[in-house]
N, C-alpha and C positions, 0 to 999 in steps of 0.2 A: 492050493499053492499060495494064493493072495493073502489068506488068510496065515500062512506062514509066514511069510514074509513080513505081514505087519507084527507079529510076534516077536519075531529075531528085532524087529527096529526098537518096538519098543523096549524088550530086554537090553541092544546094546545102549540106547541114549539113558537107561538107567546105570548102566554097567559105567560110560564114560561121565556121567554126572558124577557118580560117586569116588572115580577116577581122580578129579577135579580137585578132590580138596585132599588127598593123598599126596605127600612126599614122592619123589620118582622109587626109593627103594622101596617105599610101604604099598605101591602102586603094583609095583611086577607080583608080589606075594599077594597081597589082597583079590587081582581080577583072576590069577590062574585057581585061587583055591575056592572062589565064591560065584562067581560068573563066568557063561560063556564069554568066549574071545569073539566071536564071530557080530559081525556091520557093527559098523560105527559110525552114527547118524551126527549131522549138525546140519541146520537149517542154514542153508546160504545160496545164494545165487548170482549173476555175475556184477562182476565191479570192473573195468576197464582203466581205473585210476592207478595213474605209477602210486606207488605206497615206498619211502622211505620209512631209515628205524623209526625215527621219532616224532613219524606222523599221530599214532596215537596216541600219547601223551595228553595230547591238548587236549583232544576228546573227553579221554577217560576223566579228565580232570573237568571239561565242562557238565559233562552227565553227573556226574559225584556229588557236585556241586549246583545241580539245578536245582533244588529244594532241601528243605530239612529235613524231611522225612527220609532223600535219596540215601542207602547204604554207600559206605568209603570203600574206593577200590582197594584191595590187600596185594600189597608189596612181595605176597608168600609165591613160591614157585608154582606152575601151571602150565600145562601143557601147550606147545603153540598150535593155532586156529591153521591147518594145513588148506584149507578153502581159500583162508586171507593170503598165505604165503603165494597162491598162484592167482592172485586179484578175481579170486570168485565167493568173497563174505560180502550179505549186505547185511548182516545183524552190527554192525558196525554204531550203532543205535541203539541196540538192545543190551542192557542194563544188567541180564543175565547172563547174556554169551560172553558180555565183555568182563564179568567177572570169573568166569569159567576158563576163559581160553588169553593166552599171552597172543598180543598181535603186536609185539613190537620185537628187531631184531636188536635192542640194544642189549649188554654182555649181561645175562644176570650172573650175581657173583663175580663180577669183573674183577682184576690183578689193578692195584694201582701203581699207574707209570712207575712213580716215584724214579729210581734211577736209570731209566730209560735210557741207554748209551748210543743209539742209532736213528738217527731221526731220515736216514736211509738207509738203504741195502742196495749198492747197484745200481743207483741212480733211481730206482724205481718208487713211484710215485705211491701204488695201488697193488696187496697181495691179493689174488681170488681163490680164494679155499675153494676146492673142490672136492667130492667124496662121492662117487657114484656108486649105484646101488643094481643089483642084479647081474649073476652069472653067466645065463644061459643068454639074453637082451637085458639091454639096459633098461631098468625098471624108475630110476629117480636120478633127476640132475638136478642137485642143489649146488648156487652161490654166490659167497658170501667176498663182498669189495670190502675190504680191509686196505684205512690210510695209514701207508707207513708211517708218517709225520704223527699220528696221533692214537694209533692200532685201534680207532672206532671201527666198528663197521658201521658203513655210510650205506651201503644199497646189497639188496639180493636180488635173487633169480634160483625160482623154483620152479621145477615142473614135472609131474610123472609120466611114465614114458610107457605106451604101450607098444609091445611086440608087435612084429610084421609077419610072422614065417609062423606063428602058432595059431593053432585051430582055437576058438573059441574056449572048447575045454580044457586043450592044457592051461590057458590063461588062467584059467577059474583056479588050476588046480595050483599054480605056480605064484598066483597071488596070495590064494589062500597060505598057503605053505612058507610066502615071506614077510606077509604085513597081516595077514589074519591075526597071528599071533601077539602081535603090539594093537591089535584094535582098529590099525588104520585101513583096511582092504577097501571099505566103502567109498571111503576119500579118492582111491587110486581109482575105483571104477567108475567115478563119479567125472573125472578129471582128468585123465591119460589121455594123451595126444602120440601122435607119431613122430618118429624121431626126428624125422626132415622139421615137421612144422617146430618140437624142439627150437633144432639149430637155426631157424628163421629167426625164431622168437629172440632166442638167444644174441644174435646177431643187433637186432633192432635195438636191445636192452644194453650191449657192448657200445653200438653207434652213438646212443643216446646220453651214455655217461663219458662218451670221448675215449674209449679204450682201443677203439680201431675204427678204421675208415670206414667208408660207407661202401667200398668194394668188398662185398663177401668173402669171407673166408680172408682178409688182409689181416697182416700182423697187430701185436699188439704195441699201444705205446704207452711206456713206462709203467707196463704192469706185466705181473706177470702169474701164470696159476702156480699154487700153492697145494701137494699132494702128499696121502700119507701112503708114501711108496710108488712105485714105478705104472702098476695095475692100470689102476684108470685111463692114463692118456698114452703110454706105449703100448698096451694092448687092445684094451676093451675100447676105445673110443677109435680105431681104425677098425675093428673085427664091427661094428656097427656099422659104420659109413660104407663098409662091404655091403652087408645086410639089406641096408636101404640105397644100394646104388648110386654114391652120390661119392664125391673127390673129397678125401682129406683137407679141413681148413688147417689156411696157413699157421692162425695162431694157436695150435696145437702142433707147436716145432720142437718147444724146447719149454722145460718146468723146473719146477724145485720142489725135490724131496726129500719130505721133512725128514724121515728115516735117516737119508744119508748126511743133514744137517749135523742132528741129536748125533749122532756117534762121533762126526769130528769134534761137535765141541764140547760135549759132554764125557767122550771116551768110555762112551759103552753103549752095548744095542740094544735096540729096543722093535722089540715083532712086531707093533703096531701100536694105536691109540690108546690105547688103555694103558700098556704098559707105561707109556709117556707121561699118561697122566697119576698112575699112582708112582710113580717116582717123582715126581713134583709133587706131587701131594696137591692136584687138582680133580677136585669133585665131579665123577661122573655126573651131567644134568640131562634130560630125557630122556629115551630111547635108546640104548647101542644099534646099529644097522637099521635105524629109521636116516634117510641120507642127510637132511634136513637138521636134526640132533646132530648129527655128528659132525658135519662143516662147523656147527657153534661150537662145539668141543675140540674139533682140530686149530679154532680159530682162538680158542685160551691157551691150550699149548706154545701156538705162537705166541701170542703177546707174552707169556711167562718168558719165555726163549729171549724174546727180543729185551726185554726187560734185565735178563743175564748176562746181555751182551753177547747174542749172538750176531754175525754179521749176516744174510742173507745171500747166495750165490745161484745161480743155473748149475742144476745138478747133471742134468740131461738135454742134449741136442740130437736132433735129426738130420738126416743129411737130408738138402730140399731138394736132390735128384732123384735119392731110393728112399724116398722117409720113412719105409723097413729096417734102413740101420739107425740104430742112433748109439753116438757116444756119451759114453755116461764118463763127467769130470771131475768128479771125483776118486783119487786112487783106494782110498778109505772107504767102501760103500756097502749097502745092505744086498747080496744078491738073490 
C-alpha cells in the first residue's frame, strides 16, 4: 500500500508539474487524456502569516533578482498555490514552487477602470465574493474583499471544509468525486477543517480587517457579501450551522445577487457564471467549481459590471426574528 501511494505522488507532482506550464484550456485536455487525475502533491507546510495580494510581488522580484544566473519570474497564467491560499506554503523561498504556482490574489487579466462610474454602491466600503462549494456539506469557503473605491482585491479567506455527519469513506468517495477530478483532493485532505473552526477563523479574519465587531456572529459594516445567486447563503450556509449545531451569524442577514443585479441592468438572464462571463466576453481563468477560481472569476464579472455602471443594491434580507424567511427586493429577480 505505501509503496502505492508513493507511486500515485510521484505520478500526480509529474502530472501537476506539467500542468504548470499549460494554458487553463490546454490543461483540462492534456491531464484527462495523458495522466491520472488522482493526488496532487506540493511541498508545504505551515505559515501562520496574514498574506495579502501583494505580498508576493516583492519576493518573487527579490529571488529573480538575486543573481545572474537566477531564471525571470513569467507573467504567463499559473495555477494558484491552494497551501498558500490557507497560510500553509513554506516554499515561499523556493525558486521553483514560486515559478510553478501563482501566490498572489491580484486580478490576472484585470478590466481597466477606465470609466468606472461608482466609486460606491450603497454606501458600502468593501464587496466579499463568495462562492461555496459542496452539495451534500460544504466542502470549500472561499473570499475575496473587494474595495469599491478601487475593485482591487485587498484580502482573502480561504479554507476547505470537512464534513461532520460522513463516515471516513463517503469522504474519500465525495472528495474524490469533486476535486479528484481538477487534481486538487490532496490539498483538501491535506487541510480541511471543520466548519465551526471555519467560522472561528473566519471571524477573527472579518475582526482583523474591521468588517464586524469583535462579538461573534455581529453585523457587518459597510460591506457586504457578494453571490452568484441565492444558494449559498439562503440555504446552504443555515443547512450547515444546523449540521454543526451552532446559531446562525448575524452577518449572513442579507446579500447581493449578482443574478438578480445582471437582469435589472443588463435586461436579460443569466443561469450562472459562465453565462455572465461569456456574454461580457470575459475569459474563463482556472478551474470552473474549484471555489477559490471562481470567487476570482465572479470577482471580474463584478468589476466589468461596476465599470458599466452598474449601481450595487441588497438583493435579499432576512427577517432577524425567523431568518427562515427572507425577502427578496427585487421585483425583477432570478427564481
Amino acid at each position: 500500500m505505501e509503496v502505492l501511494k508513493m507511486a500515485n505522488s510521484r505520478v500526480s507532482l509529474l502530472r501537476h508539474s506539467l500542468n504548470s506550464f499549460l494554458p487553463p484550456s490546454a490543461t483540462s485536455t492534456f491531464t484527462l487524456s495523458i495522466l491520472p487525475t488522482r493526488r496532487f502533491i506540493v511541498s508545504a507546510s505551515i505559515s501562520s502569516r496574514e498574506t495579502f495580494v501583494d505580498s508576493l510581488s516583492s519576493q518573487e522580484a527579490a529571488v529573480s533578482s538575486a543573481g545572474s544566473e537566477t531564471p525571470k519570474m513569467s507573467n504567463r497564467w499559473k495555477p494558484t498555490c491552494l497551501y498558500f491560499t490557507q497560510e500553509k506554503c513554506t516554499m515561499m523561498q523556493d525558486l521553483t514552487h514560486l515559478q510553478k504556482f501563482n501566490h498572489s490574489f491580484s486580478m490576472e487579466n484585470a478590466l481597466t477602470p477606465g470609466e468606472y462610474k461608482n466609486k460606491h454602491s450603497e454606501h458600502l466600503d468593501f464587496f466579499l465574493v463568495l462562492d461555496l462549494e459542496g452539495k451534500v456539506e460544504i466542502l470549500e469557503f472561499p473570499v475575496l474583499m473587494i474595495d469599491a473605491n478601487t475593485m482591487d482585491v485587498v484580502a482573502f479567506f480561504h479554507r476547505f471544509v470537512r464534513p461532520s455527519e460522513m463516515s471516513e469513506e463517503r469522504i474519500n468517495q465525495y472528495i474524490e468525486g469533486k476535486y479528484g477530478k481538477l487534481g486538487v483532493d490532496r490539498v483538501w485532505h491535506d487541510t480541511a477543517i471543520p466548519f465551526k473552526d471555519v467560522i472561528e477563523q473566519f471571524e477573527e479574519w472579518m475582526t482583523k480587517h474591521n468588517l464586524c465587531s469583535k462579538e461573534h456572529g455581529g453585523p457587518l459594516h459597510r460591506a457586504a457579501f457578494v453571490t452568484c445567486g441565492n444558494w449559498d447563503i439562503k440555504t446552504k450556509i443555515p443547512q450547515q450551522c444546523k449540521v454543526a449545531k451552532m446559531k446562525l451569524p448575524s452577518y449572513f442577514m442579507e446579500w447581493i445577487n449578482l443574478k438578480d443585479i445582471y437582469l435589472n441592468f443588463y435586461k436579460r438572464r443569466a443561469a450562472g457564471m459562465r453565462t455572465m462571463m461569456n456574454e461580457l466576453n470575459i475569459q474563463l481563468l482556472g478551474s470552473h467549481h474549484l471555489g477559490i477560481d471562481d470567487t476570482k472569476n465572479i470577482a471580474r464579472v463584478l468589476q466589468r459590471m461596476l465599470i458599466d455602471g452598474v449601481v450595487l443594491k441588497i438583493t435579499a434580507r432576512r427577517n432577524p426574528q425567523v431568518p427562515e424567511n427572507v425577502e427578496f427586493l427585487f421585483e425583477n429577480r432570478i427564481k
